[in-house]
C-alpha positions in Angstrom: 139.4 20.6 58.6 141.4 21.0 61.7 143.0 24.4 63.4 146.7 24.7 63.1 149.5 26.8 64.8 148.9 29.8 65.3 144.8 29.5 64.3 145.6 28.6 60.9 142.9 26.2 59.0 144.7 22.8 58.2 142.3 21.5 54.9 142.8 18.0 53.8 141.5 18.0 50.4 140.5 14.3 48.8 142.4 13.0 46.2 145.6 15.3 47.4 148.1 13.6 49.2 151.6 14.6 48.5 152.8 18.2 49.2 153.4 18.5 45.4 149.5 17.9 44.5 149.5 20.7 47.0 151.7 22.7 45.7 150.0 22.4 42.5 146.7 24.2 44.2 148.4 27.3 45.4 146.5 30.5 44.5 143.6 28.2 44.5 140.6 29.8 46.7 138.9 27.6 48.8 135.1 28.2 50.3 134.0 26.4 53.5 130.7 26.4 54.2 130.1 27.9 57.8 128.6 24.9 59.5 132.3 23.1 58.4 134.5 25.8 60.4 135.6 25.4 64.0 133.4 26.3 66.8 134.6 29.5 67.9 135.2 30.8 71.4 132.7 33.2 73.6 135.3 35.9 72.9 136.2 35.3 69.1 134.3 35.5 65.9 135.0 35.1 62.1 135.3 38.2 60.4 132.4 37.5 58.1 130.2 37.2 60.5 130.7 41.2 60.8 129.2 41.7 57.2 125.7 43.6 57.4 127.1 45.1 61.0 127.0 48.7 61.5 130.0 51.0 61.7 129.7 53.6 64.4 131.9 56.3 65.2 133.6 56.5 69.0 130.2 59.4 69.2 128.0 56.9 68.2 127.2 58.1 65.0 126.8 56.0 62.2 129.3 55.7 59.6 128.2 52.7 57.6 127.8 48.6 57.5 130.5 46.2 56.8 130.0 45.1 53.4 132.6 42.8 52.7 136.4 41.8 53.6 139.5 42.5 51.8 143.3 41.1 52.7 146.0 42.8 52.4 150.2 41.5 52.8 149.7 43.4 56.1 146.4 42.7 57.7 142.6 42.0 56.8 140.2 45.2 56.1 136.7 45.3 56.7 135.1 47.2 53.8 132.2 49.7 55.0 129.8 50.9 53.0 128.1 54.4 53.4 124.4 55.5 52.5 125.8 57.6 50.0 127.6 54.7 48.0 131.0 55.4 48.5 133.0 53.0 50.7 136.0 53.0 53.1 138.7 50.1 54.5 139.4 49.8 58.1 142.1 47.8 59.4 141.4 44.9 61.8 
């Protein structure tokens, strides 16, 4: 594992060693355990380290807990949960 341009995650997968293997694998998701990723800077995080955070409005009231990611073509989306069930996206 090794951080490309522009933060990008370089994975070299065993047993894969020609850009058509790769090719073959696209669509494919990958997990990496936590302990594997990059140290991260004081002033960065990864977003799911956000899950189980609270949601508060620019008053401070509550609005929810991030409850899981979503991406989009256009950026990721933290999905917040409410008490009540229902859910809502915000962009980061």
């Amino acid at each position: 594992l090794q951080t490309g341009p522009k933060g990008l995650l370089i994975v070299h997968l065993e047993g894969v060693s020609t850009p058509e293997a790769a090719a073959a694998l696209g669509g494919t998701t990958l997990f990496i355990a936590p302990e594997h990723l990059p140290e991260t800077e004081d002033d960065e995080i990864y977003l799911g380290e956000l899950i189980g955070c609270a949601v508060h409005a620019p008053d401070g009231t509550v609005l929810g807990e991030v409850s899981g990611l979503s991406s989009t073509p256009a950026h990721d989306m933290l999905v917040v949960s409410r008490a009540s069930g229902k859910s809502f996206l915000v962009p980061v």
